[in-house]
N, C-alpha and C positions, 0 to 999 in steps of 0.2 A: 267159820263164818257162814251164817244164811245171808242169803238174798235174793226177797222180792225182787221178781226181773217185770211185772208186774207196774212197779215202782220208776220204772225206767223208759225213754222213750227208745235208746240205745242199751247195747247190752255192756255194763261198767266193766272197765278196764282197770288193773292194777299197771302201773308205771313202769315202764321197761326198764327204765335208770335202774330196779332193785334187783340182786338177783337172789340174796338171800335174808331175810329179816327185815323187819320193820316195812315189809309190803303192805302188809294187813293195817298196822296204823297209818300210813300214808293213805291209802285207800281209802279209811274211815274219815280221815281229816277231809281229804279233799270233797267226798261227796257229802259230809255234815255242812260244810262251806256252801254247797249248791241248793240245802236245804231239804235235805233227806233228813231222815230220823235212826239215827247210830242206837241201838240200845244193849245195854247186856241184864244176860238172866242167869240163873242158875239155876232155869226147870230143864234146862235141857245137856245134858252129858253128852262128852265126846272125849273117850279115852285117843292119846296121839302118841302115836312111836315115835320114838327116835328116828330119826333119816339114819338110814344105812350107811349112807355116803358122808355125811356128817360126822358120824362115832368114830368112822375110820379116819378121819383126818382132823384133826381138833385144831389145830392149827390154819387149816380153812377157815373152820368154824369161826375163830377170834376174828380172823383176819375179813371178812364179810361182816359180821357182825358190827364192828367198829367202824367199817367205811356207811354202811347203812345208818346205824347211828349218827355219823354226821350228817350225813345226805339228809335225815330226817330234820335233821337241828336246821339245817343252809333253808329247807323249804318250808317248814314250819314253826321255825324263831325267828326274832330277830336277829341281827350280826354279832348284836354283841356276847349276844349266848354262844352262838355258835364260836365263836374266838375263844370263848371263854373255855368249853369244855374241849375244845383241839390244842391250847396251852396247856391245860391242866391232866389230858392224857398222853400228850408226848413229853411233859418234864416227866410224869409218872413213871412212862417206858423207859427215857434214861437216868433215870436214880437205878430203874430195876433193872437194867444192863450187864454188871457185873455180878448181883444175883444169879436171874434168870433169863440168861442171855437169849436164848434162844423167843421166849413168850415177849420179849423187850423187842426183839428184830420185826417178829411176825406184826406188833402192835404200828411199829414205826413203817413197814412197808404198809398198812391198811395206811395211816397217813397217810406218807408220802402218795398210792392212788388216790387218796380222796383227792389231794390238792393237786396231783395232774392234770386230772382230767378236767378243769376249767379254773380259773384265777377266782379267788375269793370274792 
């Protein structure tokens, strides 16, 4: 991501709520909303590593991913999306239960935090 700080009368803040994924689209939403200009190009390359910290634990990795995913849906859909894709990823994780138990538990505890941490 670049950014014009230029652009800015304050210096733009991404959302504490994220801690991993979908910062960078939260950030674009909210500041397109205040009337900024979001653009993508592809004159300018930026090769990105893996997170260190990330490869080594993959199961972090799902588990962030998915709660950020909802976080993204609760603040930039409406409710009925967001219900819509938290049904259809936790019947998802229990069909895949007795499969792959382990990637089913990881998908169900990002759940279960998303809907702790405040009532729908």
């Amino acid at each position: 991501m670049l950014i014009n700080f230029n652009n800015f009368e304050k210096c733009p803040q991404f959302d504490e709520d994220y801690f991993l994924y979908y910062e960078d689209f939260d950030f674009c939403r909210r500041y397109k909303k205040q009337g900024h200009k979001i653009a993508i190009t592809q004159t300018i390359s930026v090769i990105h590593q893996p997170s260190s910290i990330t490869s080594k634990n993959p199961k972090l990795k799902l588990k962030y991913s998915i709660y950020s995913y909802l976080l993204s849906l609760e603040k930039h859909t409406n409710k009925l999306v967001l219900i819509y894709r938290l049904l259809r990823i936790t019947i998802a994780a229990f069909i895949k239960l007795p499969i792959h138990y382990k990637i089913a538990c990881v998908k169900i505890k990002a759940i279960a935090k998303f809907i702790s941490r405040k009532p729908l």
